[in-house]
Every structure is written in C-alpha cells, then in structure tokens.
C-alpha positions as a Markdown table, in Angstrom:
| # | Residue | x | y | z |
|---|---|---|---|---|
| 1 | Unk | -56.6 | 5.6 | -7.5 |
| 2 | Unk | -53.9 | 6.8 | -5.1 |
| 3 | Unk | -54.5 | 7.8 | -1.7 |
| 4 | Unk | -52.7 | 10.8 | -2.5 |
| 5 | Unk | -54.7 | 11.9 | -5.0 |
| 6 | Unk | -57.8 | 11.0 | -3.6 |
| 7 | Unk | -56.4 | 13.8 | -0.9 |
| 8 | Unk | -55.9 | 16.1 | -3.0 |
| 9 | Unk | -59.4 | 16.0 | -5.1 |
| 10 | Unk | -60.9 | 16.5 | -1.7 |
| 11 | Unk | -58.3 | 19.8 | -0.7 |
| 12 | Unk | -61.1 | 22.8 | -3.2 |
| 13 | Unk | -57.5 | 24.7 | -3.5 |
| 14 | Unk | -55.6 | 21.9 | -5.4 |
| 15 | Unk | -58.2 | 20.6 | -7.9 |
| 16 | Unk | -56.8 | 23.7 | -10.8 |
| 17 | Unk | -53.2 | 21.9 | -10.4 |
| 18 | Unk | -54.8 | 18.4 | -11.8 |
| 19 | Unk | -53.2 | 17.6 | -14.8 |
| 20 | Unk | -51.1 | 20.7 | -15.0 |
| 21 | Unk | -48.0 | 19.8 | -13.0 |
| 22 | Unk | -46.5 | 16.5 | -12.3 |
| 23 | Unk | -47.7 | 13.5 | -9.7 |
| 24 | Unk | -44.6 | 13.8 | -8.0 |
| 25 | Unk | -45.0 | 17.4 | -7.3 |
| 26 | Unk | -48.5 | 17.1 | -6.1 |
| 27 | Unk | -47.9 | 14.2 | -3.8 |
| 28 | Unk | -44.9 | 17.1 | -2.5 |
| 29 | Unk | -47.5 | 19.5 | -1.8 |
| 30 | Unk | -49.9 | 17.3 | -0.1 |
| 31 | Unk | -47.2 | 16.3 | 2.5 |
| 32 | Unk | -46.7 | 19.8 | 2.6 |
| 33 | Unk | -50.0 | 20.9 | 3.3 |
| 34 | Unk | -50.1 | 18.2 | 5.8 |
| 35 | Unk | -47.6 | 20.6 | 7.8 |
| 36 | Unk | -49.8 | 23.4 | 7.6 |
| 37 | Unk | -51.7 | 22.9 | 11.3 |
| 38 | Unk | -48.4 | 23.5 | 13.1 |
| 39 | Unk | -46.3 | 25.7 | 10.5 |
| 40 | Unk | -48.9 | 28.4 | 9.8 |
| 41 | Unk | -48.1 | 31.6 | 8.9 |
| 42 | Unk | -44.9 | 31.8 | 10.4 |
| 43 | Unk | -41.5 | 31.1 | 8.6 |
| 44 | Unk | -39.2 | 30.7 | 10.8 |
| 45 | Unk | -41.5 | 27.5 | 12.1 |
| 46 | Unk | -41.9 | 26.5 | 8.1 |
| 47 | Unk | -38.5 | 26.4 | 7.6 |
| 48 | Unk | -39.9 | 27.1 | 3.6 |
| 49 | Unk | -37.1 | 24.4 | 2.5 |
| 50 | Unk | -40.2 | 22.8 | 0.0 |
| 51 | Unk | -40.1 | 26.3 | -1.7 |
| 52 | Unk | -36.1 | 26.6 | -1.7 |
| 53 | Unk | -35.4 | 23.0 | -2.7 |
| 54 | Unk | -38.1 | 22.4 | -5.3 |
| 55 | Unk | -39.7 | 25.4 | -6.1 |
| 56 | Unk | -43.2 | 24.4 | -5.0 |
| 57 | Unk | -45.4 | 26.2 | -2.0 |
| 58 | Unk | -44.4 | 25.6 | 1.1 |
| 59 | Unk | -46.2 | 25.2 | 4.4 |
| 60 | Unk | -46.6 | 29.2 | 4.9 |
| 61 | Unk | -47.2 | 29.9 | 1.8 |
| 62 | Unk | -50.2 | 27.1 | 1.3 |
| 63 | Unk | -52.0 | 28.6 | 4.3 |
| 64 | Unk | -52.8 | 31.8 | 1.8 |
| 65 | Unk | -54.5 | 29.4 | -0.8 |
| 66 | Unk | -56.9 | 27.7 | 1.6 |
| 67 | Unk | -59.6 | 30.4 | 1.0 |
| 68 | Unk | -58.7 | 30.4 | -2.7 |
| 69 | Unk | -56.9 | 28.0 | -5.2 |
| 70 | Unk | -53.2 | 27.2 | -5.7 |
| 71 | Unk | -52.2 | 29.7 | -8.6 |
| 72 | Unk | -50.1 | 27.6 | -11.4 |
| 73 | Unk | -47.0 | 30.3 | -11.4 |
| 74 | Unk | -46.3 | 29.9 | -8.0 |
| 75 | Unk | -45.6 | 26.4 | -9.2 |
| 76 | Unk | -41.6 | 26.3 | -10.6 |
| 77 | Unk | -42.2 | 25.4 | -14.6 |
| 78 | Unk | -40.1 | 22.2 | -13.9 |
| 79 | Unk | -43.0 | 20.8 | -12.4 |
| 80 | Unk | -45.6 | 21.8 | -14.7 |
| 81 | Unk | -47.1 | 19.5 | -17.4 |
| 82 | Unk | -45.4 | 18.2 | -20.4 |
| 83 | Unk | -46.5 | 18.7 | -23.5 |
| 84 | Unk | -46.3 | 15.9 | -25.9 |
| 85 | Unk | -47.8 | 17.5 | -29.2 |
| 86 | Unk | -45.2 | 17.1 | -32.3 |
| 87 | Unk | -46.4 | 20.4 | -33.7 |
| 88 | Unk | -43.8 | 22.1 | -35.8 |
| 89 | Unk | -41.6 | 19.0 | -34.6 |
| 90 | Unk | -41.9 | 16.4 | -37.6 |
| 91 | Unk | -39.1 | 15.6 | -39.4 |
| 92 | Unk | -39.4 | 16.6 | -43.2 |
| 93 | Unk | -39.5 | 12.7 | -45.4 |
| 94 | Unk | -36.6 | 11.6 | -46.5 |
| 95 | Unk | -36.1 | 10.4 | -49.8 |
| 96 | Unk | -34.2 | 7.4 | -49.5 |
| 97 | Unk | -33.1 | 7.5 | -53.5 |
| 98 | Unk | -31.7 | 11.2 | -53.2 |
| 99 | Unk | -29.7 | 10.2 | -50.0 |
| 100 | Unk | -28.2 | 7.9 | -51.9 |
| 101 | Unk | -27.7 | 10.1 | -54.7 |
| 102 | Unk | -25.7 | 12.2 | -51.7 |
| 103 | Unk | -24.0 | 10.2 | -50.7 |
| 104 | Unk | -22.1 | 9.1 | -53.8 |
C-alpha cells in the first residue's frame, strides 16, 4: 500500500473520497492538508492555488472538513471516478453477410 494512502485512511474526513475520485487527486489533497498547520483559515497565507489550478480543496478550505468529512461536490468532476460499465454502450452485431451484401 502507498504511504499516501495509508495517510489518508488514517485522516476520519477523507475515508468518503476512497474510490470516488482519482489517486492522483487524493495524493493532491494530502500534500494539501499537510499545509493546513501554517495556512489555516486565512487565504491570503493559503494562497488557494490547489483550488484554482485543479479544482480540489485547498489548504483553507480543508481546515472546515476536519470536524466533518470532505463532501464529493467540492471535488471538480474531472477528478471523480470513472465509470467503466458498457451499459447502453454495446455495439449492435454485425452481420458480416449483410455488410457484404452493402457493400456490393
């Protein structure tokens, strides 16, 4: 396991965001959180270039979550899981006869 991610199982606030958004943007928000202790509350020592740049919480902002979890919409939707389901996606058989048939 990543040391990363052993981080963030052991942050309460993070564990919801598991699975939902990508690795890269949790290991983003761990270094961010890791800024918290001399950022706080205050913007103009945050900087908030985490939130401009990627779209994910920034110093500041994470200070809100530490009594509560991480909400998933404060999280840009580039980051958030995938889905790979091929619902409604699957491509009707072809025929290889009547495409030949077509073609002629």
């Amino acid at each position: 396991m990543h040391i990363w991610l052993d981080m963030f199982l052991n942050l309460p606030y993070t564990k919801k965001l598991l699975g939902m958004v990508s690795r890269y943007a949790l290991n983003q928000i761990v270094v961010e959180y890791k800024r918290v202790s001399y950022a706080g509350i205050d913007s103009s020592h945050c900087g908030c270039v985490m939130r401009t740049t990627h779209g994910l919480p920034c110093a500041c902002e994470l200070v809100r979550y530490v009594v509560s979890s991480i909400p998933l919409g404060v999280i840009h939707m580039f980051w958030q899981r995938l889905s790979f389901s091929d619902q409604g996606l699957s491509e009707p058989k072809v025929n290889i006869t009547e495409e030949m048939e077509n073609i002629s």
